[in-house]
C-alpha positions in Angstrom: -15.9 8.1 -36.4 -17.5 10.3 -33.9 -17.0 10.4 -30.1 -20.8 8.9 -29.8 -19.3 5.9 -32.0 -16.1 5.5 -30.3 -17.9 5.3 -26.9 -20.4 3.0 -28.4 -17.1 0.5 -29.3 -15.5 1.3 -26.2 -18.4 0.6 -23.8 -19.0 -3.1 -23.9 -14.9 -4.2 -23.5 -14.7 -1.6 -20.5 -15.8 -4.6 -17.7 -13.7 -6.8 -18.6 -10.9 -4.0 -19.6 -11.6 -2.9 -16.1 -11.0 -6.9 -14.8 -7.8 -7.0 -16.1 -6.9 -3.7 -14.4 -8.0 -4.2 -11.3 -6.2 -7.6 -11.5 -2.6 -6.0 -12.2 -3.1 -3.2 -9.7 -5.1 -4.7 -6.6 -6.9 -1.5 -6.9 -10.7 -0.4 -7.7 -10.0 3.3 -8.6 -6.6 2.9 -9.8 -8.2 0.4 -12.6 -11.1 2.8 -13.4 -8.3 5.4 -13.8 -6.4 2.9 -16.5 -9.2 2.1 -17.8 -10.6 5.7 -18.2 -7.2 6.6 -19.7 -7.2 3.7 -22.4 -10.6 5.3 -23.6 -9.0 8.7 -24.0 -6.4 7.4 -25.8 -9.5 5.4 -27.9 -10.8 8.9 -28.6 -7.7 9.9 -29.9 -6.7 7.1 -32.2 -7.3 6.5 -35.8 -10.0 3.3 -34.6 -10.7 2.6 -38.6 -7.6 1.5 -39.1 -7.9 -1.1 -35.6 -8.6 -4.2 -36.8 -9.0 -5.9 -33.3 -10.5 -3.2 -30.8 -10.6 -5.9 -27.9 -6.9 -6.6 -28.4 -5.5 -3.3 -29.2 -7.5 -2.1 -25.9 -5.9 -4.9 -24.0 -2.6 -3.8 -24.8 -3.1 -0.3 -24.1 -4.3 -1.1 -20.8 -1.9 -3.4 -19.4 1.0 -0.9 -21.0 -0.2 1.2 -18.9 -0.8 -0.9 -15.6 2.9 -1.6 -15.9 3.3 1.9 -16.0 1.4 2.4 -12.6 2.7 -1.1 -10.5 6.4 0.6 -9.7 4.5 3.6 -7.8 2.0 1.6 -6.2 5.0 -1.2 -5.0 7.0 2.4 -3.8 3.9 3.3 -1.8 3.2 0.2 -0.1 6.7 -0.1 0.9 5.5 2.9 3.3 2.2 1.1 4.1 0.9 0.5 7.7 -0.2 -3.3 8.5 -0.9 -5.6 5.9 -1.5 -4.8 2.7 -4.7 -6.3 1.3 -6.3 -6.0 -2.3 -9.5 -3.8 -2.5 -12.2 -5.8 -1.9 -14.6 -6.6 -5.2 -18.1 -8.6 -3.5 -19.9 -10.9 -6.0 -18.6 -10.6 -9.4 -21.4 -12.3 -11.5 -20.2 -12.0 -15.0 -17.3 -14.0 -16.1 -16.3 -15.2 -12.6 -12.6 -16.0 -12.8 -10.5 -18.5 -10.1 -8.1 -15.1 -9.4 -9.1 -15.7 -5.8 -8.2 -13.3 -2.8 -4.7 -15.3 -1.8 -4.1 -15.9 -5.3 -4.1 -12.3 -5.6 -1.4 -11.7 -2.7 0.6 -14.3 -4.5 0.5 -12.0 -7.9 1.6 -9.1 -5.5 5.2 -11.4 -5.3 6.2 -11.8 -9.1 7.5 -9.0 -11.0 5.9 -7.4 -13.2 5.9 -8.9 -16.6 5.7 -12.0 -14.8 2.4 -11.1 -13.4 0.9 -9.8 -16.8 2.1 -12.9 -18.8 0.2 -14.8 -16.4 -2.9 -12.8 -15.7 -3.5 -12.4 -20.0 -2.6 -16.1 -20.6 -3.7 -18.3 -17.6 -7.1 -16.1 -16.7 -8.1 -14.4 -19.5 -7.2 -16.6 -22.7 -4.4 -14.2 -24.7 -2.2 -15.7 -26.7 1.7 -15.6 -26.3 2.1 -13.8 -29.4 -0.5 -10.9 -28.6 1.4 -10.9 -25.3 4.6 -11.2 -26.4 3.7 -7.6 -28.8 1.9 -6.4 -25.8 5.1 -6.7 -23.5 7.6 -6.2 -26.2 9.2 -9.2 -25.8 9.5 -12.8 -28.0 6.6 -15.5 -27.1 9.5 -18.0 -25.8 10.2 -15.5 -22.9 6.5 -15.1 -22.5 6.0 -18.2 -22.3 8.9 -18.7 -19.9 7.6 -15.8 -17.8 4.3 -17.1 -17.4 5.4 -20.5 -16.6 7.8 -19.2 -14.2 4.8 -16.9 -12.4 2.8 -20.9 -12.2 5.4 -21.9 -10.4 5.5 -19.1 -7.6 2.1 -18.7 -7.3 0.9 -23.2 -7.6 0.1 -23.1 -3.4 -1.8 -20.1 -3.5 -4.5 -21.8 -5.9 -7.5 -23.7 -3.9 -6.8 -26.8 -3.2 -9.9 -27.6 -1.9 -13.1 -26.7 -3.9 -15.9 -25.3 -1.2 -19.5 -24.8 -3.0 -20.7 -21.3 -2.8 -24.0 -22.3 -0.7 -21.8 -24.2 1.8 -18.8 -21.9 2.0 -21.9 -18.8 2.6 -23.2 -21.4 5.4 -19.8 -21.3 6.7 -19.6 -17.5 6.4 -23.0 -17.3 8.4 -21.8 -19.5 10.9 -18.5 -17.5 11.1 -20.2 -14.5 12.1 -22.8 -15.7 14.7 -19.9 -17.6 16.6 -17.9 -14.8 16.5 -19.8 -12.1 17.3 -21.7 -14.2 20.6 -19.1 -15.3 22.2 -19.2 -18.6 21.6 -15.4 -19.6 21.4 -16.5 -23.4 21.1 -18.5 -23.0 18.0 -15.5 -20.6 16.6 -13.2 -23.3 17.4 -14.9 -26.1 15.7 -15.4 -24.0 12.2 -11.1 -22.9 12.5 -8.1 -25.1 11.1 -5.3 -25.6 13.3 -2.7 -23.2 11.1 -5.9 -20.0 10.9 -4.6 -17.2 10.1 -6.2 -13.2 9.9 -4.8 -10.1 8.0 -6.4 -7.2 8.7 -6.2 -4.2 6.6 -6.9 -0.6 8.1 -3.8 1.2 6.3 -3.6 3.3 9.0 -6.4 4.9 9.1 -9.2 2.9 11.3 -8.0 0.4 14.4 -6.5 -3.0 12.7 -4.2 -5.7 13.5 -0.5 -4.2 12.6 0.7 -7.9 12.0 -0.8 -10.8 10.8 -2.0 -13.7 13.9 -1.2 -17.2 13.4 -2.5 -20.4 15.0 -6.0 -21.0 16.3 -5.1 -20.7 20.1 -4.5 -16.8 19.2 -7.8 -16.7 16.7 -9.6 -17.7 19.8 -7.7 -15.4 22.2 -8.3 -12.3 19.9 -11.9 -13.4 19.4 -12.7 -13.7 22.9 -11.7 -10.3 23.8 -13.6 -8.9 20.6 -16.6 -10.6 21.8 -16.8 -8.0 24.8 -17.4 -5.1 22.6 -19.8 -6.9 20.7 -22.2 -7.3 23.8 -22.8 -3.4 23.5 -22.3 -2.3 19.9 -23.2 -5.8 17.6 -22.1 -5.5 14.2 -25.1 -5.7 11.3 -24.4 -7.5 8.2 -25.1 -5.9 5.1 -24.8 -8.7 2.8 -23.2 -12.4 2.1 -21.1 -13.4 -0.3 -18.5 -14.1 -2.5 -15.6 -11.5 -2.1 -12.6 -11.9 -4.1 -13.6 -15.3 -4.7 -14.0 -16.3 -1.5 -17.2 -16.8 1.1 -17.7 -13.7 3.1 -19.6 -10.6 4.2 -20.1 -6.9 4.5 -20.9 -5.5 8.2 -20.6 -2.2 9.9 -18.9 -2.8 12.9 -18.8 -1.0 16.4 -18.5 3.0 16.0 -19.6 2.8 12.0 -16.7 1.7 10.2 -17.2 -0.3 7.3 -16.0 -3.6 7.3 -15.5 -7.1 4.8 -14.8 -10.7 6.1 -13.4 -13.0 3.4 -13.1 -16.5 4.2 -10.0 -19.2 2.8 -11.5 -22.6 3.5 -9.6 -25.4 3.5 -10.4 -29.2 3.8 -9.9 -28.8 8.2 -11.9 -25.4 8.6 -10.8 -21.8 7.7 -7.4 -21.4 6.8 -7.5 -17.8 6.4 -9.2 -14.4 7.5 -9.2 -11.2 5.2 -10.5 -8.3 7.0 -10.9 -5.0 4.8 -11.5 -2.4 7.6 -9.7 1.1 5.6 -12.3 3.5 4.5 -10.8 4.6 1.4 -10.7 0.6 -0.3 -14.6 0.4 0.7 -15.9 3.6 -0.7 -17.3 1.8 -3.3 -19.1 -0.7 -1.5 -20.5 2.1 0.5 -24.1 2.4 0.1 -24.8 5.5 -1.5 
């Protein structure tokens, strides 16, 4: 088989090759990079005797998103702030429930743990193709994935939002926010609200996560002053990582997403992507 006919094989698994990826990694580019690496490795291989291209691929890629998760864990050990998955806004084809806290909660198992689960509970894989993929016996992937359930049960939504409303919400968000007006903030906030904000260092961000609504409102007010003279523009609404939100460029140019946890008393959760190297590619070219 030619290169033109091992591309033409290759191309339609690569998005959701690319899914499971970015899934194990947390990481736009460092899934393109798997995933570029599993078609290499495509190139290379003896494809008419692959009986199953979609699983052999699958294999090949999360082998080698095990591979990568011990360096990436090393380097965020060193990481300043928060730690936040890249941000993916509006995934259309095959939306999944592998929501935004859902994925912090993956960050926690080890892991196998987090590929048993991931392959079996989002995308459908058997235990036995796992258990080959992993290189271990079904019972213990079964085992792993069920103990990965366990660990990650709170950070699945407990309360379903619709997109239109959670979007209203979002809209609603940002026009209180970015006014001043602390009394229409406060009515749209849980009690318990919290905000990570992820500038790794290299644009201004929160260095620890605030807590409690009293703060939200603080920090807010404050904000609010700068808004007066530089007013953030929203790009676009919606969904990121699952969750209602949007794109802005803030005061002095910098980039910027706002994803949204909402819970049955208000928001439960802010996730605000401010470092320039996980938005380059939302950036508009």
């Amino acid at each position: 088989m030619s290169a033109e006919d091992a591309a033409a094989s290759f191309d339609p698994l690569r998005p959701r090759l690319t899914r499971i990826a970015y899934r194990m990694l947390g990481s736009v580019a460092d899934a393109e990079d798997v995933v570029q690496e599993a078609f290499v490795r495509w190139m290379g291989t003896d494809r008419t005797a692959v009986r199953e291209p979609e699983a052999f691929l699958r294999r090949v890629v999360t082998r080698l998103c095990l591979d990568q998760i011990k360096s990436a864990r090393a380097r965020r050990e060193t990481y300043v702030g928060p730690w936040l998955p890249e941000p993916i806004v509006e995934e259309e084809e095959e939306a999944d429930d592998v929501t935004l806290p859902l994925m912090l909660a993956l960050e926690r198992l080890s892991p196998l743990e987090r590929a048993a689960f991931l392959l079996h509970d989002v995308f459908g894989v058997s235990f036995d193709e796992i258990a080959e993929t992993i290189q271990r016996d079904p019972a213990a992937c079964r085992q792993l994935a069920s103990r990965a359930r366990s660990h990650v049960r709170g950070a699945r939504p407990r309360f379903e939002v619709s997109k239109e409303k959670g979007l209203e919400i979002a809209e609603a968000f940002f026009a209180a926010s970015r006014s001043g007006d602390m009394g229409g903030l406060r009515s749209l906030l849980a009690a318990d609200v919290s905000l990570y904000s992820d500038g790794g260092g290299k644009v201004h961000a929160g260095l620890k996560p605030i807590y409690g609504i009293d703060d939200m409102i603080k920090l807010h007010a404050s904000l609010a002053r700068f808004f007066v003279k530089d007013m953030s523009q929203v790009v676009r609404y919606g969904m990121i990582n699952g969750l209602p939100g949007f794109v802005t460029i803030e005061p002095g140019g910098v980039l910027q997403t706002t994803a949204l946890a909402i819970g049955e008393d208000g928001i439960e959760a802010i996730y605000v992507m401010r470092n320039p190297d996980k938005l380059e590619h939302l950036r508009p070219h």
